[in-house]
N, CA and C of each residue as an Amber inpcrd file, in Angstrom:
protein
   537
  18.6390000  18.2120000  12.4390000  18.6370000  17.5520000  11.1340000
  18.8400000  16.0370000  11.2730000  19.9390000  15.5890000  12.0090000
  20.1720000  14.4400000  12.4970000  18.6680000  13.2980000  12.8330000
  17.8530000  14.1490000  13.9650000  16.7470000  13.4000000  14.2410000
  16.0070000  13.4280000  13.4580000  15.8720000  14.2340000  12.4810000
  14.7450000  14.2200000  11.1270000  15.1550000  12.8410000  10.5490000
  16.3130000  12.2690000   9.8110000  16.7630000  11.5260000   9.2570000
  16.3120000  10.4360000   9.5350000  16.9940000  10.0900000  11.4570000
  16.7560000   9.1130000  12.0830000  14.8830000   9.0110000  12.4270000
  14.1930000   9.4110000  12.3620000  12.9970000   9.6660000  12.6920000
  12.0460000   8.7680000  10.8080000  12.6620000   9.8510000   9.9170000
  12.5910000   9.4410000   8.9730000  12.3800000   7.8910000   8.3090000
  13.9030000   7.4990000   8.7140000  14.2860000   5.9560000   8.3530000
  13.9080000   5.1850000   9.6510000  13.3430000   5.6780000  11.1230000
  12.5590000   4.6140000  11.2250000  10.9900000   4.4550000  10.6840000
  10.4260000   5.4110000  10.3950000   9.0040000   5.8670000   9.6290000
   9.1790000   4.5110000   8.5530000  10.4230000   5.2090000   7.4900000
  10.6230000   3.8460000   6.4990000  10.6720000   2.6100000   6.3070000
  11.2590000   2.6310000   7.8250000  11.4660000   0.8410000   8.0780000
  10.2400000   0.5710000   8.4790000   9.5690000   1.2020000   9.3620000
   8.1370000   0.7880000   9.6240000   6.8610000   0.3690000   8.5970000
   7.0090000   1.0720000   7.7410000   6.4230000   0.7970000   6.1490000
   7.1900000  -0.1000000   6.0970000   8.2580000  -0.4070000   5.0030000
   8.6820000  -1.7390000   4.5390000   8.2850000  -2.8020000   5.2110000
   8.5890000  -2.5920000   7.0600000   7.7540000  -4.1920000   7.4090000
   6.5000000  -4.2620000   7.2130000   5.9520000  -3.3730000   7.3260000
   4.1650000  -3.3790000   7.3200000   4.2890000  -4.1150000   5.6220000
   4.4870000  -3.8460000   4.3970000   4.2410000  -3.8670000   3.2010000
   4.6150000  -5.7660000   3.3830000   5.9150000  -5.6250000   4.2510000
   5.9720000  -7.6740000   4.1060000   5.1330000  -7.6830000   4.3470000
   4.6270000  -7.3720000   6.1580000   4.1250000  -8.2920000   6.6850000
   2.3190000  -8.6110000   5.9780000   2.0870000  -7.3440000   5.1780000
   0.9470000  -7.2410000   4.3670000   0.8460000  -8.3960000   3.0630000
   2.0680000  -8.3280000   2.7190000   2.2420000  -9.5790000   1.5100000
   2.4040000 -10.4030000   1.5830000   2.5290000 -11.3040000   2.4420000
   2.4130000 -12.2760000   3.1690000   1.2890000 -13.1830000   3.2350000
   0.3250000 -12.4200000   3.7850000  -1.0570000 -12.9530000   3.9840000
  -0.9190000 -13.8100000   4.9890000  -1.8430000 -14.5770000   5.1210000
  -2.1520000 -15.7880000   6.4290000  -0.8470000 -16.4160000   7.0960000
  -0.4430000 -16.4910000   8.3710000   0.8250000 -17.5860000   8.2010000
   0.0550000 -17.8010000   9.7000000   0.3830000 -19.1570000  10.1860000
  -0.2190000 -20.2500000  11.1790000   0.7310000 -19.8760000  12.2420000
   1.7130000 -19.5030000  12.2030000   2.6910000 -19.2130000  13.4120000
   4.1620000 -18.7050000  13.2020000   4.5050000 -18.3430000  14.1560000
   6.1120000 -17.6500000  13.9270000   7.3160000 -18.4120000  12.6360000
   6.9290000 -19.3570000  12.9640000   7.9350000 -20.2890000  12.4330000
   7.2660000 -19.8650000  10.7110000   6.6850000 -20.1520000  10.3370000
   5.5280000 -19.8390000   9.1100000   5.9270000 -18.5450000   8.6280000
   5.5610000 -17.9650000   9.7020000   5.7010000 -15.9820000   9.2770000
   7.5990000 -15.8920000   8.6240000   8.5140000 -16.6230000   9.8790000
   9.5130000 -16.5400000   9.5000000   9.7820000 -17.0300000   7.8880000
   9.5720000 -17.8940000   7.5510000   9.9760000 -19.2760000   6.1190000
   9.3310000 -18.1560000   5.2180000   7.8940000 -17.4930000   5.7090000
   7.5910000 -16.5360000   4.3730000   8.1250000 -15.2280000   3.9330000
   8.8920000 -14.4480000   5.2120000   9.3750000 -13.6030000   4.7120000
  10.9000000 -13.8870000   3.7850000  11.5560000 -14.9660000   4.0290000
  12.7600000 -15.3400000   2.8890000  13.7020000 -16.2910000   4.3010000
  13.5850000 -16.1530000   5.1920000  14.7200000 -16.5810000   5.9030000
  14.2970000 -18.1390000   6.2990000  14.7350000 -18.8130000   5.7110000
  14.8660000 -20.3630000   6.1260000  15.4840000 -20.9300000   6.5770000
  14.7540000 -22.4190000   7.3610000  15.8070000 -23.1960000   8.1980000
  17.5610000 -23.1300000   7.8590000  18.4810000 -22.9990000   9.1690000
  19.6730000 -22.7010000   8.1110000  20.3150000 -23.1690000   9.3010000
  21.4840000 -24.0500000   8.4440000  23.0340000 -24.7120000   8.7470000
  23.9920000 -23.4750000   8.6910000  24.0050000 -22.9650000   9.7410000
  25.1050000 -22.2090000  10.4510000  26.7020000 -22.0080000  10.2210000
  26.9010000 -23.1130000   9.8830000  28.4450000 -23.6780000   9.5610000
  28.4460000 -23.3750000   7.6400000  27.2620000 -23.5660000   7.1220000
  27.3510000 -23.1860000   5.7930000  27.0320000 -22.0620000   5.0720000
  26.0930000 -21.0690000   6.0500000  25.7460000 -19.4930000   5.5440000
  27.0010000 -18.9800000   6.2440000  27.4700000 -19.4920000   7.0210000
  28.5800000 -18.1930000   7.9730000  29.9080000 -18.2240000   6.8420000
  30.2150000 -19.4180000   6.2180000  31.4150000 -19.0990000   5.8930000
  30.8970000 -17.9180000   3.9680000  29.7530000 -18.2530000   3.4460000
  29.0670000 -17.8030000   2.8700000  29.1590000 -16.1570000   3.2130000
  28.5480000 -15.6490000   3.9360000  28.4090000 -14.9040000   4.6930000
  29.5860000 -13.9860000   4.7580000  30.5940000 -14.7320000   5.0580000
  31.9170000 -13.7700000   5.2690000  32.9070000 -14.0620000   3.9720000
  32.7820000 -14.8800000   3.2600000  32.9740000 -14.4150000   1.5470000
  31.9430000 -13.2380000   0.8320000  31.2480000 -13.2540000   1.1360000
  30.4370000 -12.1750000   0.7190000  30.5960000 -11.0870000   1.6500000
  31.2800000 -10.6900000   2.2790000  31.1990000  -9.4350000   3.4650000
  32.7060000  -9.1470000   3.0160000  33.7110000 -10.0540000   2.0120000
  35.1760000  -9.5770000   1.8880000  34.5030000  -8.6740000   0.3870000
  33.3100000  -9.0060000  -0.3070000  33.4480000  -8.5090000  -1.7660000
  32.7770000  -7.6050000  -1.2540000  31.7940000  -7.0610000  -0.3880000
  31.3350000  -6.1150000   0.1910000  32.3260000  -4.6220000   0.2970000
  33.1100000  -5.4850000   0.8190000  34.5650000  -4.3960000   1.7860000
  35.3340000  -3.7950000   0.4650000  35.1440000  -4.8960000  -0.6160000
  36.3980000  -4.9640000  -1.6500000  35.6750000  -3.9440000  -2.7630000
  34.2950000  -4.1070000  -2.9060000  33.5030000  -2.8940000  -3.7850000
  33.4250000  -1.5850000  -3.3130000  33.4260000  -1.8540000  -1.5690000
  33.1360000  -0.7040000  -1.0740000  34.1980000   0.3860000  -1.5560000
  36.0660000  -0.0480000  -0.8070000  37.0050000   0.6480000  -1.0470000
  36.9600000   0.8290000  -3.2780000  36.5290000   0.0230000  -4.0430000
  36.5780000   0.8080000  -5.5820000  35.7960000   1.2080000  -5.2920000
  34.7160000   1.4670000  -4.6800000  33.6570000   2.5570000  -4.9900000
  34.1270000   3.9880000  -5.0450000  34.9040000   4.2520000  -3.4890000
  35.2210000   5.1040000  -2.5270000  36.3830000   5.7630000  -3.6520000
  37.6150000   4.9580000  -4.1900000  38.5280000   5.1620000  -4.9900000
  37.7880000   5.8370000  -6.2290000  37.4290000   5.0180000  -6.9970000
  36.4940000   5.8700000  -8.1720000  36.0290000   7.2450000  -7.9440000
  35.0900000   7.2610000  -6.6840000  34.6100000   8.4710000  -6.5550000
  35.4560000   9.5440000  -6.2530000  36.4210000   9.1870000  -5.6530000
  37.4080000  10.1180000  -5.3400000  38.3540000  10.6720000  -6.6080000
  38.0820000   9.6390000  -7.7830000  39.0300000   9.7680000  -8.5910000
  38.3730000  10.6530000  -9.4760000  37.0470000  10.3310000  -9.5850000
  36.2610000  11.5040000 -10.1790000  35.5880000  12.7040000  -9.4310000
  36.6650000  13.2270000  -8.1290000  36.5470000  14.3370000  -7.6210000
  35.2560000  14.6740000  -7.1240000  34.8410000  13.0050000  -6.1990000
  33.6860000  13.6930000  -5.6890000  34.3000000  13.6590000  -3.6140000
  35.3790000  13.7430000  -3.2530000  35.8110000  13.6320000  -2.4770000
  35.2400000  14.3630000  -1.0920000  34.6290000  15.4430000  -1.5390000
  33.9580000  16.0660000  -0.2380000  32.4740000  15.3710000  -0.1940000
  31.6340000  14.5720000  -1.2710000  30.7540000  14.1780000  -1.3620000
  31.1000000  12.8920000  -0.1100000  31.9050000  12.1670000  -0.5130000
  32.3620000  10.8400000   0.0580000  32.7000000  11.5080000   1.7540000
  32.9180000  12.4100000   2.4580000  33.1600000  12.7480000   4.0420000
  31.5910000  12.8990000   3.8750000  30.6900000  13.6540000   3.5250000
  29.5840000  13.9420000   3.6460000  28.2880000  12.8470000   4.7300000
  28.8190000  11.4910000   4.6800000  28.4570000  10.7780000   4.6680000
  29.0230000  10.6300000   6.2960000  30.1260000  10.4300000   6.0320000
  31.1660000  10.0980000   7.6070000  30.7770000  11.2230000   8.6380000
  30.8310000  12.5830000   7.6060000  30.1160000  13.5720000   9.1650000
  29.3510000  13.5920000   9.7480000  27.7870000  12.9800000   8.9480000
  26.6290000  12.8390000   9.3380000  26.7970000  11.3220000  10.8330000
  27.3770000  10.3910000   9.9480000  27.7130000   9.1200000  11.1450000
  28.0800000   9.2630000  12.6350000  29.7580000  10.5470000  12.1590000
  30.4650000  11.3540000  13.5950000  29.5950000  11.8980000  14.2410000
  28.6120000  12.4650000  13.4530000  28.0260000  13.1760000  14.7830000
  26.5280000  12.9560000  15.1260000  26.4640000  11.7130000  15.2650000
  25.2260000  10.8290000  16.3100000  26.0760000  10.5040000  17.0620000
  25.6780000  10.0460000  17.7520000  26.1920000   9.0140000  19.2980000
  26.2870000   7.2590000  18.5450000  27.1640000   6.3540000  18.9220000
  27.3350000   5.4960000  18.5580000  26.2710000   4.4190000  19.0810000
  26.0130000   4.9750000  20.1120000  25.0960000   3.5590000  20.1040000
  23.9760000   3.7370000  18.9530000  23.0330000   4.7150000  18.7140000
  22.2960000   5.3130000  18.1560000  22.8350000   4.2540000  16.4800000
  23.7130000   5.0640000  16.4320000  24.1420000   4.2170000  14.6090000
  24.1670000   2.7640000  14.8450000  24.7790000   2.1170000  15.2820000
  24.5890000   0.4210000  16.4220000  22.9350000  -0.1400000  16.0920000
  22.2170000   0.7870000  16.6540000  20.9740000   0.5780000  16.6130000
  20.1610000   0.8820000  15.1220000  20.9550000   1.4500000  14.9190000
  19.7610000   1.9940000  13.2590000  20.5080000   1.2510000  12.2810000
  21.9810000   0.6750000  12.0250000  22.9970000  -0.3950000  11.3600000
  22.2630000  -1.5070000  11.6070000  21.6320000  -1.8820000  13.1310000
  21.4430000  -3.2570000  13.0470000  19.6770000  -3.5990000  12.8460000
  18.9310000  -2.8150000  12.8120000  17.7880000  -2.6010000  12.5670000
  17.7740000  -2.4050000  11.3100000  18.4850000  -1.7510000  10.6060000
  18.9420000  -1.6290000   9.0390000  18.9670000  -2.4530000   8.2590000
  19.9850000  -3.0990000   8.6310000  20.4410000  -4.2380000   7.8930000
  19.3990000  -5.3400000   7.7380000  18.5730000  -5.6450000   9.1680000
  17.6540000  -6.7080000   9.4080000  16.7640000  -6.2000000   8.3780000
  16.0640000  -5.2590000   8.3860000  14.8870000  -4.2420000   7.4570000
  14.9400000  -4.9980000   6.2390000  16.3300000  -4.0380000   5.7920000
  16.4670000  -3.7740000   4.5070000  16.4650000  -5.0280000   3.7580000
  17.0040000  -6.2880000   4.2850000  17.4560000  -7.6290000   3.5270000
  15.6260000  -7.8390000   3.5450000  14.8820000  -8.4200000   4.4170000
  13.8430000  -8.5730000   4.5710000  13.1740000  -8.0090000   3.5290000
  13.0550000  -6.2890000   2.9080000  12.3130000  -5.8830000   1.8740000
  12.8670000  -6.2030000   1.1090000  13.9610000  -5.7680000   0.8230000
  14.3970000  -5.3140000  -0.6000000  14.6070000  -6.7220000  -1.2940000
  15.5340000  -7.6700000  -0.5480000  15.9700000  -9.0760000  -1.1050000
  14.2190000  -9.9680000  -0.8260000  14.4390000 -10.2090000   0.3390000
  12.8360000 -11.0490000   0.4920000  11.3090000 -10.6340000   0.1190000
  11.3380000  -9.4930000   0.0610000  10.1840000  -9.2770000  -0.8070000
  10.3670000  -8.4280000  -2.1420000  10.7030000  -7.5820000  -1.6800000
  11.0950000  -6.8330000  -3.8910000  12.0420000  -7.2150000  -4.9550000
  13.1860000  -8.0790000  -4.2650000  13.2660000  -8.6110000  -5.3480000
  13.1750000 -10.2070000  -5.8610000  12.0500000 -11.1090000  -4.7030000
  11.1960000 -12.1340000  -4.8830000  10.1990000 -11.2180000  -6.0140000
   9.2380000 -10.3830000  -5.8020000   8.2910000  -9.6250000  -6.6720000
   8.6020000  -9.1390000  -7.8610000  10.2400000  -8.7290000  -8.0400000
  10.5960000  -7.9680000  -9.3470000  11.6670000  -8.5960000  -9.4000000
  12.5550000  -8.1920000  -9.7160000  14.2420000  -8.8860000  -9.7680000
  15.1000000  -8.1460000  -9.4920000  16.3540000  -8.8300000  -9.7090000
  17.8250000  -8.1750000  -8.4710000  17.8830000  -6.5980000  -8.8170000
  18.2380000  -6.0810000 -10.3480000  18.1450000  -4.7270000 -10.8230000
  16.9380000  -3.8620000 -10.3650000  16.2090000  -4.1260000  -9.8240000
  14.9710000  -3.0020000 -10.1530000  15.4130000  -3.0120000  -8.0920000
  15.2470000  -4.3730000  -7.5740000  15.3310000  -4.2170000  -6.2970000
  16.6100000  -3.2380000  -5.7780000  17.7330000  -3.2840000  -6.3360000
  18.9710000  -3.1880000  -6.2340000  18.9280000  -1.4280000  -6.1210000
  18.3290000  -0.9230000  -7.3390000  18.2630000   0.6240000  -7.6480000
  16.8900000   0.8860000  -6.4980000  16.0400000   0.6830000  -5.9010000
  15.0740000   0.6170000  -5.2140000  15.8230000   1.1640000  -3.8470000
  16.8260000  -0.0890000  -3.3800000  17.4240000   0.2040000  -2.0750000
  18.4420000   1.1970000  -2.1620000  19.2010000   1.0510000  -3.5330000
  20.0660000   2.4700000  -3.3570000  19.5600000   3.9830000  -3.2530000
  18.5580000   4.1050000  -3.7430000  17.6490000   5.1720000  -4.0250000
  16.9450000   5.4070000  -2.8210000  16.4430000   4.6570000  -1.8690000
  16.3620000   4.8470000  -0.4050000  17.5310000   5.2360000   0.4110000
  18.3760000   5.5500000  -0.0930000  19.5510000   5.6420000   0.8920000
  19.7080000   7.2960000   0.7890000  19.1530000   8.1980000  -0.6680000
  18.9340000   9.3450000  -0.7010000  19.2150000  10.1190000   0.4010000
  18.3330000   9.7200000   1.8150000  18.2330000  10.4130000   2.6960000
  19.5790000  11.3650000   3.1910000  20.1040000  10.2110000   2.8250000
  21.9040000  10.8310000   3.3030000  22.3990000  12.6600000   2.2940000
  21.9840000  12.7750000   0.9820000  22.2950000  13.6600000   0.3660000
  23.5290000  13.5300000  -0.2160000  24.1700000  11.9080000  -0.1000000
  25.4050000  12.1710000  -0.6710000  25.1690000  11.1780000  -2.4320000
  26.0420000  11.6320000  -3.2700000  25.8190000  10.5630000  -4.5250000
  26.6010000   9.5240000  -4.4290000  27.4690000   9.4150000  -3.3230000
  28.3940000   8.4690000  -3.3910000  27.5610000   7.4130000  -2.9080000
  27.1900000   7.9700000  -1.8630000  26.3760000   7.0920000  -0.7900000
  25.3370000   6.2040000  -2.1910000  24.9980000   6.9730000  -2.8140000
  24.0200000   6.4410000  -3.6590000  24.7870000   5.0990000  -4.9930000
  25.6650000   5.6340000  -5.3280000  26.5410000   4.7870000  -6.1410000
  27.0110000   3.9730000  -5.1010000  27.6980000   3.9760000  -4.1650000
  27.8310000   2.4940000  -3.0940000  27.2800000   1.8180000  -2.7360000
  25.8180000   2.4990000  -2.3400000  24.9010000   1.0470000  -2.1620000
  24.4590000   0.4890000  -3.1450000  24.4230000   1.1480000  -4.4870000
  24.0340000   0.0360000  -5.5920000  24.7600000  -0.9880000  -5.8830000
  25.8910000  -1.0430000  -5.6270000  26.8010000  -2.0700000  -6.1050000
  26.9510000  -2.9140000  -4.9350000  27.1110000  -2.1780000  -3.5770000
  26.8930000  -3.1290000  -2.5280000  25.2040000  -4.0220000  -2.4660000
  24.2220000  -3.2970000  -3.3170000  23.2000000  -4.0210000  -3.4730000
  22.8790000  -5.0940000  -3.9320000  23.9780000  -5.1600000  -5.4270000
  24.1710000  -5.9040000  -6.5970000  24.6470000  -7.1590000  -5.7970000
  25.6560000  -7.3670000  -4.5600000  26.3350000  -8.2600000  -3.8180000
  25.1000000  -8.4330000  -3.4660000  24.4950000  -7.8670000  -2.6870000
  23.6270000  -8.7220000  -1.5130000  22.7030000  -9.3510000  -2.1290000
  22.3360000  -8.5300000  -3.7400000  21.0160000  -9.6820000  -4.1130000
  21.8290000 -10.8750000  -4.7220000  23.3020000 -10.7590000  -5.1760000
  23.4010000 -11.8150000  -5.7200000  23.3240000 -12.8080000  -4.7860000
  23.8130000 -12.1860000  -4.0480000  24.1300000 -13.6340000  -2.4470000
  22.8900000 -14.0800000  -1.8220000  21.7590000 -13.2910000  -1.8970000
  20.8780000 -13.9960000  -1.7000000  20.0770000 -14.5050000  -3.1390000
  20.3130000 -14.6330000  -4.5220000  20.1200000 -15.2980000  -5.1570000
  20.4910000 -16.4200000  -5.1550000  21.9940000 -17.1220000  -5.0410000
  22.6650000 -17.7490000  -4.9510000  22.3110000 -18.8220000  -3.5730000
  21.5450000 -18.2010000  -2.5690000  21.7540000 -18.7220000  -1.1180000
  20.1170000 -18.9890000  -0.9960000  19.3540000 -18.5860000  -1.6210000
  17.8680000 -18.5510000  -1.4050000  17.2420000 -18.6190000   0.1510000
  18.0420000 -17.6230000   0.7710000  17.9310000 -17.4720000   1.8590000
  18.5740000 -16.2300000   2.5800000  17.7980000 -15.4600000   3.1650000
  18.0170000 -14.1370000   3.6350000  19.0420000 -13.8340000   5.3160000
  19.0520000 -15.0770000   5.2760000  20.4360000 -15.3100000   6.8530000
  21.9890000 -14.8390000   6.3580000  22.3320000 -15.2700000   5.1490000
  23.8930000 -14.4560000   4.6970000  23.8710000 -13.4910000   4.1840000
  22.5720000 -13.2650000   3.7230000  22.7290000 -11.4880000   3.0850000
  22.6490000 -10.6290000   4.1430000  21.7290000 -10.9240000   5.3190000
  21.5270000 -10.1060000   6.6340000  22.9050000  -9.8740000   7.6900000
  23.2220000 -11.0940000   7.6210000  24.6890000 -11.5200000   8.0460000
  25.7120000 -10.2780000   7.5310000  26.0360000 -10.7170000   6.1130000
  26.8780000  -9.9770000   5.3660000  26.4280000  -8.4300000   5.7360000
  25.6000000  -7.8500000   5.5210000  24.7250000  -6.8150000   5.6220000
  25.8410000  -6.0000000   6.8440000  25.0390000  -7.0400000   8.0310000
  25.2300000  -6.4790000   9.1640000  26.5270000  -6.2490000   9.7190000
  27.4710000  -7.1560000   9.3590000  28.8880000  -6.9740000   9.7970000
  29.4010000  -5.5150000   8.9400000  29.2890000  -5.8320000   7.1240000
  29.5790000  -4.4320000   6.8840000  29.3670000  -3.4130000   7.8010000
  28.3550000  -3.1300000   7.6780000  27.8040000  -1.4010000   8.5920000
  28.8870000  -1.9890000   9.7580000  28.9460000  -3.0280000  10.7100000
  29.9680000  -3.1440000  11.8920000  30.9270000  -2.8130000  11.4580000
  31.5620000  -3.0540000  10.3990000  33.2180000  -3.0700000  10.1970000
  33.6510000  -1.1880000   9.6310000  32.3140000  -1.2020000   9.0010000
  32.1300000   0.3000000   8.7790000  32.0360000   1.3760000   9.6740000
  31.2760000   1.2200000  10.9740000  30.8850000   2.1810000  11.7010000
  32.2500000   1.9210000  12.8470000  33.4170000   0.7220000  13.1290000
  34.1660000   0.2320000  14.0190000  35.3850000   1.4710000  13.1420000
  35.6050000   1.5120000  11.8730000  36.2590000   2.0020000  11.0120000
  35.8680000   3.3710000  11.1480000  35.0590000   4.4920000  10.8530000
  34.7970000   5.0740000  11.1070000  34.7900000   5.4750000  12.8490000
  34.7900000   5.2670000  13.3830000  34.1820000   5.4010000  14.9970000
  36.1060000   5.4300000  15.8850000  36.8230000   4.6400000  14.6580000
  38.4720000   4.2180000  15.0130000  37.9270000   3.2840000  16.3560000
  37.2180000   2.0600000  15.9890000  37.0190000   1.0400000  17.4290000
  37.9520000  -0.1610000  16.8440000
C-alpha cells in the first residue's frame, strides 16, 4: 500500500511539473525558466528570516489544528497519518518531504494560484493530500496552505514559501521519527 502512495505522488508530481513547465511556454535559458516559474532573484538574509517567521505560524496552526481535531474526537484519524510516515524508511520520507515541498510551492503557489487565487489554490493542494485517507490531514493542509499562499503573496516569490514548506515536513518528520 505504502508503494502505491509513494508511486502515486511521484506520478503527481510529475504532472504538476509537466503542467508548469507546459505553461510557461518559451524561456531562453535556465535562469528565464527559473524567474517564470515564481522563484526570483533573492537576498538570502531577507527571505530566511521571512521564511522562519512563517515556519513558527506553520508549527503554531499545525499544533491548533491537531488540538481541534482531537477535541472534536477525531484522534485516531490524526495517528492515521503518523503510521503511514512510521512505516516507510526515513530516508524515503526525506526524499518525498523534500521533493514535496519543492513540487508543491512551484504548482500550487507559482502556478495555480498566479492562474486563480490563494482560496481555490489553497483547497486544490489540500485536496491532493487525500491520498493519505486521513481528514485531518486534509483540514491541516488547508490552513497550512492558507500560510504558504499568504507568504508567498506577501513575498512574490516562491524561495520562503519552499523554505518554510520544507523545514516544516523537517521539523515534522525529525518529530515524528524522535531525531
Amino acid at each position: 500500500m505504502e508503494t502505491m502512495i509513494q508511486i502515486g505522488s511521484f506520478i503527481l508530481y510529475g504532472l504538476m511539473v509537466l503542467i508548469v513547465v507546459l505553461s510557461i511556454g518559451k524561456w531562453r535559458n535556465l535562469s528565464d525558466f527559473i524567474s517564470k516559474i515564481g522563484i526570483k532573484k533573492t537576498d538570502f538574509k531577507r527571505e530566511l528570516p521571512i521564511a522562519a517567521m512563517y515556519l513558527a505560524v506553520l508549527l503554531i496552526v499545525s499544533i491548533a489544528v491537531e488540538i481541534a481535531m482531537s477535541y472534536l474526537g477525531f484522534s485516531a484519524d490524526l495517528k492515521s497519518m503518523n503510521s503511514y510516515l512510521r512505516g516507510l524508511d526515513l530516508g524515503q520520507v526525506l526524499i518525498v518531504l523534500t521533493i514535496g515541498s519543492f513540487v508543491e510551492e512551484v504548482f500550487f503557489r507559482g502556478y495555480l494560484q498566479r492562474k486563480t487565487n490563494l482560496l481555490f489554490a489553497t483547497f486544490v493542494f489540500s485536496y491532493f493530500h487525500i491520498i493519505y485517507g486521513s481528514l485531518s490531514e486534509l483540514v491541516g493542509t488547508f490552513f497550512l496552505g492558507l500560510v504558504l499562499g499568504t507568504e508567498y503573496k506577501k513575498t512574490n516569490n516562491l524561495v520562503a514559501p519552499i523554505l518554510s514548506h520544507f523545514f516544516f515536513n523537517l521539523v515534522t518528520v525529525a518529530i515524528l521519527f524522535g531525531l
